[in-house]
Each structure stands twice: as structure tokens, then as C-alpha cells.
mmCIF file as gemmi writes it, N, C-alpha and C atoms, coordinates in Angstrom:
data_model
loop_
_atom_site.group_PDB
_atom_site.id
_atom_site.type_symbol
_atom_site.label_atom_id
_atom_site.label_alt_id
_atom_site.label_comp_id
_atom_site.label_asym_id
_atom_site.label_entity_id
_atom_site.label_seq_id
_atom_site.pdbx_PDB_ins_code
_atom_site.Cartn_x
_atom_site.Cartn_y
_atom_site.Cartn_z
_atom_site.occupancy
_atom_site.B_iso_or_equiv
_atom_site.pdbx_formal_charge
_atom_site.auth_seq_id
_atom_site.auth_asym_id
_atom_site.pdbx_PDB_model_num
ATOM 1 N N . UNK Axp A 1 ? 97.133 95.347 116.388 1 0 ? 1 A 1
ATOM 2 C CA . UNK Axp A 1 ? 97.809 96.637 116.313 1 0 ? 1 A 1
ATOM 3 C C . UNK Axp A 1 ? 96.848 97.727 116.787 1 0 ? 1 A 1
ATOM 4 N N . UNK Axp A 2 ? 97.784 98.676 117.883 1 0 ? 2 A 1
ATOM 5 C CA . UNK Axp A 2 ? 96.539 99.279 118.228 1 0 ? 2 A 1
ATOM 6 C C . UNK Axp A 2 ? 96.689 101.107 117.436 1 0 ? 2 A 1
ATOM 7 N N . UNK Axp A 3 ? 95.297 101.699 116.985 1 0 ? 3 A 1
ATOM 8 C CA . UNK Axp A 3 ? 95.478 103.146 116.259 1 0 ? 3 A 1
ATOM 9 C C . UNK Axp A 3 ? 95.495 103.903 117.413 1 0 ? 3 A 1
ATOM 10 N N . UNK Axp A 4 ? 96.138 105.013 116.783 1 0 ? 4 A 1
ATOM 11 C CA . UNK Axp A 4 ? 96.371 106.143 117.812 1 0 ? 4 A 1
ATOM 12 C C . UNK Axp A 4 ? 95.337 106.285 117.934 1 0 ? 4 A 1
ATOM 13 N N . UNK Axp A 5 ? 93.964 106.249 117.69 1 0 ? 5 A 1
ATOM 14 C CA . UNK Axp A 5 ? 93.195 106.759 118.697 1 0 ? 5 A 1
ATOM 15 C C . UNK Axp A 5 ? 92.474 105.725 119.742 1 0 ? 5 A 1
ATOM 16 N N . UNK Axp A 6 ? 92.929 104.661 119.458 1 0 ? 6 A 1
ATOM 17 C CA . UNK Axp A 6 ? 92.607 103.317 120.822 1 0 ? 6 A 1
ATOM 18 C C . UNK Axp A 6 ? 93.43 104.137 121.204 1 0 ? 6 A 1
ATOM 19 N N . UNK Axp A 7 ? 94.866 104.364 121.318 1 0 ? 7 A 1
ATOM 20 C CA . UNK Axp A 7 ? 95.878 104.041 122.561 1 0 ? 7 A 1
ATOM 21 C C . UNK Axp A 7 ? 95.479 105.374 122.908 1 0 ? 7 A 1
ATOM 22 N N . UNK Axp A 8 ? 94.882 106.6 122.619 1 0 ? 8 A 1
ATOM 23 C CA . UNK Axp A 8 ? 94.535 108.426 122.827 1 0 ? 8 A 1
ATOM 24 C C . UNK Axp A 8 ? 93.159 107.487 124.099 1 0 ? 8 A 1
ATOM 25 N N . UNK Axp A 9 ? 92.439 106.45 123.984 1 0 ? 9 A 1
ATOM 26 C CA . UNK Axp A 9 ? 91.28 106.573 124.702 1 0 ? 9 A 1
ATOM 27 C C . UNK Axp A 9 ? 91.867 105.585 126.04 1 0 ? 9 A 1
ATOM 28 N N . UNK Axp A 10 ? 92.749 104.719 125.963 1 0 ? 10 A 1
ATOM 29 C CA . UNK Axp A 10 ? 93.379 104.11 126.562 1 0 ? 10 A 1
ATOM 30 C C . UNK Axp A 10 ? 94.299 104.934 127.55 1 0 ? 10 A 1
ATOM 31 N N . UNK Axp A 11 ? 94.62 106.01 127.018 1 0 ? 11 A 1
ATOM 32 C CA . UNK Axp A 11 ? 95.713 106.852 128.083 1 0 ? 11 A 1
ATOM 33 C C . UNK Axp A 11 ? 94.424 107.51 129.022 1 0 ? 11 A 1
ATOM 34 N N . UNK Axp A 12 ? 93.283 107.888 127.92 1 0 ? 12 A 1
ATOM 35 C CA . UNK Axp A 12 ? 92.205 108.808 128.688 1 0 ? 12 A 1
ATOM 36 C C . UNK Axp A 12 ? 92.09 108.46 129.953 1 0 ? 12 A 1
ATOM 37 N N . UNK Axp A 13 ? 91.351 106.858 129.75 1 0 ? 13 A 1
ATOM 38 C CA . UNK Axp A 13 ? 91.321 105.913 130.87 1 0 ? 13 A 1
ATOM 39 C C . UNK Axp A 13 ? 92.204 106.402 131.852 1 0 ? 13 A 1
ATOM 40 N N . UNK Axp A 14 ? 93.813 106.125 131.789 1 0 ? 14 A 1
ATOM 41 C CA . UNK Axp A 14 ? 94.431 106.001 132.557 1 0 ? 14 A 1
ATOM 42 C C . UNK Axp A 14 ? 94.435 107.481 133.543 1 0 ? 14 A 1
ATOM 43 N N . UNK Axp A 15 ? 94.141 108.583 132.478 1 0 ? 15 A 1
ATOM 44 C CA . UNK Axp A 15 ? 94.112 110.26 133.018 1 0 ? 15 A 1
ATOM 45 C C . UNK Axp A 15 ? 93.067 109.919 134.45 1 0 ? 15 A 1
ATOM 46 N N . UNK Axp A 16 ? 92.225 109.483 133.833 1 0 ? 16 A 1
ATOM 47 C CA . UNK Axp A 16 ? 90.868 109.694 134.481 1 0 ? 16 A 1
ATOM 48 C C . UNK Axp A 16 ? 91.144 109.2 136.352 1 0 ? 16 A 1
ATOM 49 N N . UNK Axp A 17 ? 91.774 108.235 136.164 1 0 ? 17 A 1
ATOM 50 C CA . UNK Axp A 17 ? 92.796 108.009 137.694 1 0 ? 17 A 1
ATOM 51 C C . UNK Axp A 17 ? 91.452 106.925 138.361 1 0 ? 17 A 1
ATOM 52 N N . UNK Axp A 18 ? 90.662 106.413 137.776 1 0 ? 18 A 1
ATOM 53 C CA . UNK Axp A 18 ? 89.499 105.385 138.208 1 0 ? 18 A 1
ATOM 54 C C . UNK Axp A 18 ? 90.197 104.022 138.212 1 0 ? 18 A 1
ATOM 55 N N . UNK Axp A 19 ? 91.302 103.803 137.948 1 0 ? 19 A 1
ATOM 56 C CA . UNK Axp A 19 ? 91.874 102.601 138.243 1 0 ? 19 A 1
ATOM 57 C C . UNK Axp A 19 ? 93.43 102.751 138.263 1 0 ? 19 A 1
ATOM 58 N N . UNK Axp A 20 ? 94.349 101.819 138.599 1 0 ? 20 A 1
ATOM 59 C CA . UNK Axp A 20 ? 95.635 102.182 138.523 1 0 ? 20 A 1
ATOM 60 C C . UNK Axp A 20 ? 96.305 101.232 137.088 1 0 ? 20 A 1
ATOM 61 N N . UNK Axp A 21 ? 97.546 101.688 136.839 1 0 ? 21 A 1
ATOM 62 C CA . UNK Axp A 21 ? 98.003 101.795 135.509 1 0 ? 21 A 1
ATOM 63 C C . UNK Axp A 21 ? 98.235 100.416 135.243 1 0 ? 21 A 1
ATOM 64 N N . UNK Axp A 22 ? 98.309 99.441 136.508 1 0 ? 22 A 1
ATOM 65 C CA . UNK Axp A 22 ? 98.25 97.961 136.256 1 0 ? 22 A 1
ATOM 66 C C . UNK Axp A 22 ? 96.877 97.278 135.653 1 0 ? 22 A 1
ATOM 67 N N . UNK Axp A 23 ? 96.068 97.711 136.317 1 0 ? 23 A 1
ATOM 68 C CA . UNK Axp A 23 ? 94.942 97.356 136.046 1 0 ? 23 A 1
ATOM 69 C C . UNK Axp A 23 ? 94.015 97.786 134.858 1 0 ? 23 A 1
ATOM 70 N N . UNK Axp A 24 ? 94.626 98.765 134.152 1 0 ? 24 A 1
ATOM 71 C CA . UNK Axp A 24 ? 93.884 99.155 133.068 1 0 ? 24 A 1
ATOM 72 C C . UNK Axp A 24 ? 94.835 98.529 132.464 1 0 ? 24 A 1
ATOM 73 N N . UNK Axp A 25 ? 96.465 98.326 132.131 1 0 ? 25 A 1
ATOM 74 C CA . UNK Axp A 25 ? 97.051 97.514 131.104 1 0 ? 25 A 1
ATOM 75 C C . UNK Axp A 25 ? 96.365 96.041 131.006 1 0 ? 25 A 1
ATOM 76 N N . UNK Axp A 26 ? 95.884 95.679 132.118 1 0 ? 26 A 1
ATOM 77 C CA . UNK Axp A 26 ? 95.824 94.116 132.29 1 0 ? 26 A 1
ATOM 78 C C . UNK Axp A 26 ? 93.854 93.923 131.411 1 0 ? 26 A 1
ATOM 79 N N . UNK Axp A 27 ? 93.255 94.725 131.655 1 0 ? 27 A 1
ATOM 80 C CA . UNK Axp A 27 ? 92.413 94.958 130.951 1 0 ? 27 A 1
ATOM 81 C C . UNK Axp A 27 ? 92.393 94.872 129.759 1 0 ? 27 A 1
ATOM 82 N N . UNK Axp A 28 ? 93.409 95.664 129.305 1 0 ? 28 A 1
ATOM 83 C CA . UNK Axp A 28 ? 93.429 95.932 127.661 1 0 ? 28 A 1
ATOM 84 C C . UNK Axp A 28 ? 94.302 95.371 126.798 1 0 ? 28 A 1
ATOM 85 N N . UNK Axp A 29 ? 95.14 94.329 128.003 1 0 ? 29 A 1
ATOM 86 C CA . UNK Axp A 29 ? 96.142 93.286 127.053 1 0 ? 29 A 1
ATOM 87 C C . UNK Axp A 29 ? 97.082 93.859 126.842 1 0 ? 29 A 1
ATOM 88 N N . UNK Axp A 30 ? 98.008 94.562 127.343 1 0 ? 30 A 1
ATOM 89 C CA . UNK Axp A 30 ? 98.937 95.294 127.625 1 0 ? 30 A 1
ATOM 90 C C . UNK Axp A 30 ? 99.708 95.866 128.446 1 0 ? 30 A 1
ATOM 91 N N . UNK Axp A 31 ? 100.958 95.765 128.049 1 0 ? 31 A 1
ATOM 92 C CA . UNK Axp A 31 ? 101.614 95.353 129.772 1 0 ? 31 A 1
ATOM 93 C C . UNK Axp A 31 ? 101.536 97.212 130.009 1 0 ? 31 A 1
ATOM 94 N N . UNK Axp A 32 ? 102.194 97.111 131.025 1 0 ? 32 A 1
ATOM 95 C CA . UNK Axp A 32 ? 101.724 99.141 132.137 1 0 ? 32 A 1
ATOM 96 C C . UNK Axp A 32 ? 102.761 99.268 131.314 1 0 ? 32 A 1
ATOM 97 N N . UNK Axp A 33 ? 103.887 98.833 131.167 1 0 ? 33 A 1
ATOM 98 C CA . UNK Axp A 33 ? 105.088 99.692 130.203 1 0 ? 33 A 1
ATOM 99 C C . UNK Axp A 33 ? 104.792 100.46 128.895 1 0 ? 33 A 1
ATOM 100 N N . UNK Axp A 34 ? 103.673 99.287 127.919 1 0 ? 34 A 1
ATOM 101 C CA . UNK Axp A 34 ? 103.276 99.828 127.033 1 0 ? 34 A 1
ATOM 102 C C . UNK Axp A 34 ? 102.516 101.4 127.167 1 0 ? 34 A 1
ATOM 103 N N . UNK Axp A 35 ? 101.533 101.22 128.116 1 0 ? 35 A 1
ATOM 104 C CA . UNK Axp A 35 ? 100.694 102.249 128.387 1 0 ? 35 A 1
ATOM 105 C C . UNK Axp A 35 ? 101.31 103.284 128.838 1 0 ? 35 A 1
ATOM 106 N N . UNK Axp A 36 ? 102.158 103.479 129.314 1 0 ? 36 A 1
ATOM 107 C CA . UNK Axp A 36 ? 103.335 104.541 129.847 1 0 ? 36 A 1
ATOM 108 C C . UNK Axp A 36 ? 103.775 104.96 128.453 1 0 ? 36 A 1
ATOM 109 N N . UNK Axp A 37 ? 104.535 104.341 128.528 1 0 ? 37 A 1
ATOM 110 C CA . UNK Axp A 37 ? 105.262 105.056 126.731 1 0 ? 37 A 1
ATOM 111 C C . UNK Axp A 37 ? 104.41 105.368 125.836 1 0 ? 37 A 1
ATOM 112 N N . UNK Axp A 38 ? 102.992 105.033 125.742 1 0 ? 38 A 1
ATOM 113 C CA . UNK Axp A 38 ? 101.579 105.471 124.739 1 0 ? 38 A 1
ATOM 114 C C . UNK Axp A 38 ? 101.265 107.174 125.532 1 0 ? 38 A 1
ATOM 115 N N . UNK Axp A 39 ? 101.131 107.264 126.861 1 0 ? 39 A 1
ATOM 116 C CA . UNK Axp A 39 ? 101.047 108.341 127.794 1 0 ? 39 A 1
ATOM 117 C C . UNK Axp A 39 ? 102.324 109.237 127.054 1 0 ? 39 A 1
ATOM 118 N N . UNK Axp A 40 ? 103.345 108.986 127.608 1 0 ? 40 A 1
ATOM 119 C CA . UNK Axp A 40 ? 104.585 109.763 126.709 1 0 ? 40 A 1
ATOM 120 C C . UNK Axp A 40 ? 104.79 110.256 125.872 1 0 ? 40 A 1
ATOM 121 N N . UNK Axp A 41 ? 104.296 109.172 124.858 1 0 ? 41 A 1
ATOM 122 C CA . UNK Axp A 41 ? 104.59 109.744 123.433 1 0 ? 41 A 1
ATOM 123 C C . UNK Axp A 41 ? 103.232 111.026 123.22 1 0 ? 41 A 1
ATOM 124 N N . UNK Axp A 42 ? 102.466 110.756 123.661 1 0 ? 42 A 1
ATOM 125 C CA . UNK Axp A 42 ? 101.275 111.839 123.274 1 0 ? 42 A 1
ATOM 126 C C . UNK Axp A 42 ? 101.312 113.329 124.062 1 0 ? 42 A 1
ATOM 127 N N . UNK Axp A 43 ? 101.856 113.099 125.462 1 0 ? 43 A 1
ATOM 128 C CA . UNK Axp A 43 ? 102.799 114.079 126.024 1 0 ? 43 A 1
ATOM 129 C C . UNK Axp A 43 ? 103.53 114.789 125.469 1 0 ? 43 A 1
ATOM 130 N N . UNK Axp A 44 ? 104.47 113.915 124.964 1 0 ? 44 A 1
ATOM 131 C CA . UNK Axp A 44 ? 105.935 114.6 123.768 1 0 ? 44 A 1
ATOM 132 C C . UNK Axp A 44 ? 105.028 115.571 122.588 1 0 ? 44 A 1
ATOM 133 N N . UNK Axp A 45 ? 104.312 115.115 122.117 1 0 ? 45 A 1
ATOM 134 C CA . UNK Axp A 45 ? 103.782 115.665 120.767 1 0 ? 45 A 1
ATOM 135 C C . UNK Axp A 45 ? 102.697 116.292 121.25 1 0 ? 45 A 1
ATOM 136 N N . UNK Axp A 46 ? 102.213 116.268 122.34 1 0 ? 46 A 1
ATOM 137 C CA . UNK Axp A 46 ? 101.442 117.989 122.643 1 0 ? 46 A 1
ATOM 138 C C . UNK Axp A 46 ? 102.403 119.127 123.024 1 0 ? 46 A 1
ATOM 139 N N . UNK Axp A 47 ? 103.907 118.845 123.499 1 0 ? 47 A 1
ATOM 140 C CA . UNK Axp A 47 ? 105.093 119.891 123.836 1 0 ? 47 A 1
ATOM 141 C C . UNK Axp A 47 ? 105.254 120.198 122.531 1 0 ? 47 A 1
ATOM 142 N N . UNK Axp A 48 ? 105.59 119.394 121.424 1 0 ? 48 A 1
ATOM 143 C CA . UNK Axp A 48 ? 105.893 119.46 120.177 1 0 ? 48 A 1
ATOM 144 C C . UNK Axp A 48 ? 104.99 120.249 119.28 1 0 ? 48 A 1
ATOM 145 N N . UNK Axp A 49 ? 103.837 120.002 119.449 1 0 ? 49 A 1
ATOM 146 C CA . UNK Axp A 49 ? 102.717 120.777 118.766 1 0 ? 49 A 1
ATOM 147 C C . UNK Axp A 49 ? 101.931 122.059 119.339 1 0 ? 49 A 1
ATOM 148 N N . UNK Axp A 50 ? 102.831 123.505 119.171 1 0 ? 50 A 1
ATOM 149 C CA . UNK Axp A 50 ? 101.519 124.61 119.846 1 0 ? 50 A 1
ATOM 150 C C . UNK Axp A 50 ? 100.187 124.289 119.317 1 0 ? 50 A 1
ATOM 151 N N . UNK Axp A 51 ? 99.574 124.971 120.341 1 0 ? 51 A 1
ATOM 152 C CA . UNK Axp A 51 ? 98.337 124.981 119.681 1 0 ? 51 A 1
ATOM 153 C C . UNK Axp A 51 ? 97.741 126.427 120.386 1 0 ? 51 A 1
ATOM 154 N N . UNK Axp A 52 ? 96.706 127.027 118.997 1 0 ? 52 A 1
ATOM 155 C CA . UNK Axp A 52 ? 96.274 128.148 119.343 1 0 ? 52 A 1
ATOM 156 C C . UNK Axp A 52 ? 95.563 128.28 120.756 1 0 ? 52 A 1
ATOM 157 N N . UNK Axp A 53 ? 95.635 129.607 120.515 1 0 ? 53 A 1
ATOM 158 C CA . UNK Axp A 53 ? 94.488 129.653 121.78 1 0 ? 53 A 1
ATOM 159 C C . UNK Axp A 53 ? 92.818 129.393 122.118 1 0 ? 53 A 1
ATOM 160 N N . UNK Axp A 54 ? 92.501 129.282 120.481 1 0 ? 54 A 1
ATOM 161 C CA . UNK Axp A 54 ? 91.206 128.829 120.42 1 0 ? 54 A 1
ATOM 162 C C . UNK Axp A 54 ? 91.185 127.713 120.581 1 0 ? 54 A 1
ATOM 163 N N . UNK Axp A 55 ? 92.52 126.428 119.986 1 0 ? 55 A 1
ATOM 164 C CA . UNK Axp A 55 ? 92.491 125.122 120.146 1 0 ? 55 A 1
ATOM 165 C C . UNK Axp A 55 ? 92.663 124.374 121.338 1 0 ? 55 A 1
ATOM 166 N N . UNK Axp A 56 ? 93.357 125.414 122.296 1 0 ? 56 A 1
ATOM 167 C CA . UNK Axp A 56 ? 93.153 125.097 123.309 1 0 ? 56 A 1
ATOM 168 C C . UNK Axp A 56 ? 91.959 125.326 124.243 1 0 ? 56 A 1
ATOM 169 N N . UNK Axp A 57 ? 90.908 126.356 123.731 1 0 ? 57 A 1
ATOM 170 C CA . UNK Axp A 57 ? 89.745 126.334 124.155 1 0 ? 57 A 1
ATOM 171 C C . UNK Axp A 57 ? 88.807 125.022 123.346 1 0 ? 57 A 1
ATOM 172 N N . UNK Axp A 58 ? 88.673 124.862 122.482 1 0 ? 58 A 1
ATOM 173 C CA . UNK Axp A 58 ? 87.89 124.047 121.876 1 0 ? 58 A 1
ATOM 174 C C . UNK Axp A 58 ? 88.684 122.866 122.526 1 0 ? 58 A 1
ATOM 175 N N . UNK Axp A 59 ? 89.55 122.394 122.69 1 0 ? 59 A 1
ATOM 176 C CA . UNK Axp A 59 ? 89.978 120.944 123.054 1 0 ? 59 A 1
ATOM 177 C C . UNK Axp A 59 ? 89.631 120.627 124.555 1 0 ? 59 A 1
ATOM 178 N N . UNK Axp A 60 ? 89.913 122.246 125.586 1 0 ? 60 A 1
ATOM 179 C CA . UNK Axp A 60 ? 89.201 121.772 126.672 1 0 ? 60 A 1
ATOM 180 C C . UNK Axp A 60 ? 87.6 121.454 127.104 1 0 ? 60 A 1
ATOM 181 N N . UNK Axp A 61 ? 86.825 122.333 125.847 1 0 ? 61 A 1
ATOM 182 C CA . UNK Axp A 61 ? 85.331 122.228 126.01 1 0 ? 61 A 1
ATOM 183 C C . UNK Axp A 61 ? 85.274 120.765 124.94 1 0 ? 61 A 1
ATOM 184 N N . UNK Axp A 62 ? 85.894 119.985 124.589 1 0 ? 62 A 1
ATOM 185 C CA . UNK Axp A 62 ? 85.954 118.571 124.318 1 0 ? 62 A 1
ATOM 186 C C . UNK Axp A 62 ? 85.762 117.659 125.344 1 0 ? 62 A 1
ATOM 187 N N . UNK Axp A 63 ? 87.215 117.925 125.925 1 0 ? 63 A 1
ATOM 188 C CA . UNK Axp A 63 ? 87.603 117.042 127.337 1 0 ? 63 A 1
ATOM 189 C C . UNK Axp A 63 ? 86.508 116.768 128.102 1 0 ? 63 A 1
ATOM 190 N N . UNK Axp A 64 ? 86.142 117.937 128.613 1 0 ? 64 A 1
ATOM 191 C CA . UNK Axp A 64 ? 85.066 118.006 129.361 1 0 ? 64 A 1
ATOM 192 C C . UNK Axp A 64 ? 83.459 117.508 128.754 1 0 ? 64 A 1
ATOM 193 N N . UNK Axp A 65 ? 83.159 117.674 127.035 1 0 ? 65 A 1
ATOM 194 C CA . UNK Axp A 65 ? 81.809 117.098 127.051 1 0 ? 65 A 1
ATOM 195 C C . UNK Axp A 65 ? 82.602 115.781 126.551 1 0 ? 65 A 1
ATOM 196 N N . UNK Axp A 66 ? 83.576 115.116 126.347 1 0 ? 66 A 1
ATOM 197 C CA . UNK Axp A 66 ? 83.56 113.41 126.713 1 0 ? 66 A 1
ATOM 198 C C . UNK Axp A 66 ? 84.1 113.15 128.078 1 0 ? 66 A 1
ATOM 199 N N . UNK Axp A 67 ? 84.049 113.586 129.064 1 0 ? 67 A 1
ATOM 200 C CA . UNK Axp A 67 ? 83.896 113.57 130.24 1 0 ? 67 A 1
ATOM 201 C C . UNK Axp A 67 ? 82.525 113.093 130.703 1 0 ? 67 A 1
ATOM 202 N N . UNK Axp A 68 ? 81.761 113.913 129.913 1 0 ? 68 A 1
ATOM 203 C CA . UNK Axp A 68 ? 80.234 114.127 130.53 1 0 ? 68 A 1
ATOM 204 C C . UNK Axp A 68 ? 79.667 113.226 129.826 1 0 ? 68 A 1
ATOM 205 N N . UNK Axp A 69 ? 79.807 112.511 128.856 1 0 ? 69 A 1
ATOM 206 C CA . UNK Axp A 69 ? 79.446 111.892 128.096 1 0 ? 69 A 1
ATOM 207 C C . UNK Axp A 69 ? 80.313 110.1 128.713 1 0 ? 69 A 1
ATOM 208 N N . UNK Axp A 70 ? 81.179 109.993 129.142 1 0 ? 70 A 1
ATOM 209 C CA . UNK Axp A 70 ? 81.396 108.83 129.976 1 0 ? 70 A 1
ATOM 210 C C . UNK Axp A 70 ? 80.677 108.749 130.92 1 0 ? 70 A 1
ATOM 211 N N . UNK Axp A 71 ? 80.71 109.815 132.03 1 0 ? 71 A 1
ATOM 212 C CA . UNK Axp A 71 ? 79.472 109.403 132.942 1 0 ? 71 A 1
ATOM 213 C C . UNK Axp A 71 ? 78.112 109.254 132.588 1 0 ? 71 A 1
ATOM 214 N N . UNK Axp A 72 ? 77.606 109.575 131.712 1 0 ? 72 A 1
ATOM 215 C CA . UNK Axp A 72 ? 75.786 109.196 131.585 1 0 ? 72 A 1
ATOM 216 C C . UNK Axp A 72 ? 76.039 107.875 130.994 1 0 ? 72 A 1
ATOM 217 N N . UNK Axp A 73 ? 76.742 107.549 129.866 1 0 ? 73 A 1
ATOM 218 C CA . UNK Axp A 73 ? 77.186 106.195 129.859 1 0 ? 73 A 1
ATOM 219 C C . UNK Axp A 73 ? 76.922 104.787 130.669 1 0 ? 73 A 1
ATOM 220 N N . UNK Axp A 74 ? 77.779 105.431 132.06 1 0 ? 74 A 1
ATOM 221 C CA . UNK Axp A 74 ? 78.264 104.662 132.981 1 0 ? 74 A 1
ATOM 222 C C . UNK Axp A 74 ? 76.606 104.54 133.747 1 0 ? 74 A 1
ATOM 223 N N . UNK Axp A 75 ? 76.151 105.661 133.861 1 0 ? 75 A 1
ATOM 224 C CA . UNK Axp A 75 ? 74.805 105.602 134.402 1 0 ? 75 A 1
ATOM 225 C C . UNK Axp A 75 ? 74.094 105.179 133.884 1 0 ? 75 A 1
ATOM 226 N N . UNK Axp A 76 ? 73.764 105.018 131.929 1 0 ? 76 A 1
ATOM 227 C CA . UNK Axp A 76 ? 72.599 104.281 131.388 1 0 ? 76 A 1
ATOM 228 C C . UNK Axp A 76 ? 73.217 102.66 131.942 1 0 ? 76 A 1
ATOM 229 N N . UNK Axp A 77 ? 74.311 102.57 131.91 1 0 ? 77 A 1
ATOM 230 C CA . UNK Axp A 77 ? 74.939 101.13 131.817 1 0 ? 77 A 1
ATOM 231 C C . UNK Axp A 77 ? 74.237 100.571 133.666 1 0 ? 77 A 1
ATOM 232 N N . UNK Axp A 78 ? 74.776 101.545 134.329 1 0 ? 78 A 1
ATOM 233 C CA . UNK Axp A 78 ? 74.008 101.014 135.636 1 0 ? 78 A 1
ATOM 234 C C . UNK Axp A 78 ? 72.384 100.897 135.818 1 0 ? 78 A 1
ATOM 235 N N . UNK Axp A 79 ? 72.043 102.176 134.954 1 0 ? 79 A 1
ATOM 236 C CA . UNK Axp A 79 ? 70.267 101.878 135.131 1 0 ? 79 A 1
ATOM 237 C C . UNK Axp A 79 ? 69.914 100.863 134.212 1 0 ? 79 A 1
ATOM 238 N N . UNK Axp A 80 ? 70.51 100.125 133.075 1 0 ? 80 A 1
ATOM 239 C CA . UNK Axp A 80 ? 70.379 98.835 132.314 1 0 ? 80 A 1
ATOM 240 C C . UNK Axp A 80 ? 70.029 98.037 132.992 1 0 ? 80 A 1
ATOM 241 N N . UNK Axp A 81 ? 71.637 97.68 133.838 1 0 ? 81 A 1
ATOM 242 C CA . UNK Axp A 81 ? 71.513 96.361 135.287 1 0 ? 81 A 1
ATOM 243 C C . UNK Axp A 81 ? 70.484 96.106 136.332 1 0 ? 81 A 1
ATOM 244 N N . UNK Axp A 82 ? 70.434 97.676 136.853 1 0 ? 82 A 1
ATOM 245 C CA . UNK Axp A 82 ? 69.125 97.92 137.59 1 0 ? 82 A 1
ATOM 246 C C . UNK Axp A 82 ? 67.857 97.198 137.115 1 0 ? 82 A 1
ATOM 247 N N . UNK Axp A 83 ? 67.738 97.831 136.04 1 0 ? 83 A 1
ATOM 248 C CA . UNK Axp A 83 ? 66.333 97.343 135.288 1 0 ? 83 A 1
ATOM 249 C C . UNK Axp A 83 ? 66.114 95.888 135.004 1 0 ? 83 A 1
ATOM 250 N N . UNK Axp A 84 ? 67.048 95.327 134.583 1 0 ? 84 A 1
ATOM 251 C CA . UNK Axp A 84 ? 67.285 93.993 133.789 1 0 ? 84 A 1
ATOM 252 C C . UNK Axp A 84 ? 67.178 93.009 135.132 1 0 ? 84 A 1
ATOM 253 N N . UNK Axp A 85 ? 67.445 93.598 136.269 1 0 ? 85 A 1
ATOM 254 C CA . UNK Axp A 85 ? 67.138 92.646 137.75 1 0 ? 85 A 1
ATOM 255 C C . UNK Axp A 85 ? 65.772 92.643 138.149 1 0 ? 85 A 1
ATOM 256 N N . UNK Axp A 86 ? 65.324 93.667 138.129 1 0 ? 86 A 1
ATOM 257 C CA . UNK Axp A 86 ? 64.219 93.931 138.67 1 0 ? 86 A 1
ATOM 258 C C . UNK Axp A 86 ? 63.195 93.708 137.685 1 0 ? 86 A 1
ATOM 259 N N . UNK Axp A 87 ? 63.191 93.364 136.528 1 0 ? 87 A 1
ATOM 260 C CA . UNK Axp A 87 ? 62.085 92.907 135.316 1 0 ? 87 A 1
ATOM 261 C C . UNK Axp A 87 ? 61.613 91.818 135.95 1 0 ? 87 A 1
ATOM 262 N N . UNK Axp A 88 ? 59.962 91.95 135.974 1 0 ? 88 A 1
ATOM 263 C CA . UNK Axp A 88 ? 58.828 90.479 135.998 1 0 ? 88 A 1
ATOM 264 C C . UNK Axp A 88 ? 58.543 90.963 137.705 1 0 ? 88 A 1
């Protein structure tokens, strides 16, 4: 069973547009239909839910530092590989 906030990091994925919607379902064990209607429903309930104007400032200076925070990620993860080849 997956929590709303797997399927909130799972749509992220899909926002992020680094793969297509087949290929991240097939990843995560889930067919693209699921992941669509997970996209939707969180869609629906941000129309459903105002949010201030500060919350919408604080949620975009979110977005953006786990944005920034996937890519150094992705970069310790590549300078890992790097390293781990080139040891001895």
C-alpha cells in the first residue's frame, strides 16, 4: 500500500519530465494508469485547497530546495561510481 507521500514523490518524479510516465510506472510497480490518477487526485485537492499567499511562497521555496537537493544527490551518487572505479 502506497502513503500519500510515496505516491506525492512518485508524481514528483513524473513532474520532473526525466523519464516518461511508462517508465517511471514500470519502475515503481505500477501500471501509468495508477500514476495518472495519483497525479489527479493531488491536482484536484490543490484546486480544492486555497492556500495563502505565504503558503504559496513557502511551498515554492520548497520545490525548488528539493529540487536542489535531488541534483547534488544525483551528483554524490555519480561521484560514488566515479570513485568506486577508479580505487587502487
Amino acid at each position: 500500500m502506497w502513503t500519500d507521500e510515496a505516491k506525492r514523490e512518485a508524481v514528483a518524479l513524473l513532474e520532473r519530465g526525466d523519464a516518461s510516465v511508462d517508465l517511471i510506472a514500470a519502475e515503481l510497480g505500477v501500471t501509468s494508469k495508477t500514476l495518472r490518477d495519483w497525479k489527479a487526485q493531488f491536482e484536484q485537492e490543490e484546486r480544492d485547497t486555497p492556500m495563502t499567499a505565504e503558503e504559496r511562497r513557502q511551498l515554492a521555496r520548497l520545490r525548488k530546495e528539493n529540487e536542489r537537493l535531488r541534483m547534488e544527490c544525483e551528483i554524490l551518487k555519480k561521484a560514488a561510481t566515479f570513485f568506486a572505479r577508479h580505487r587502487s
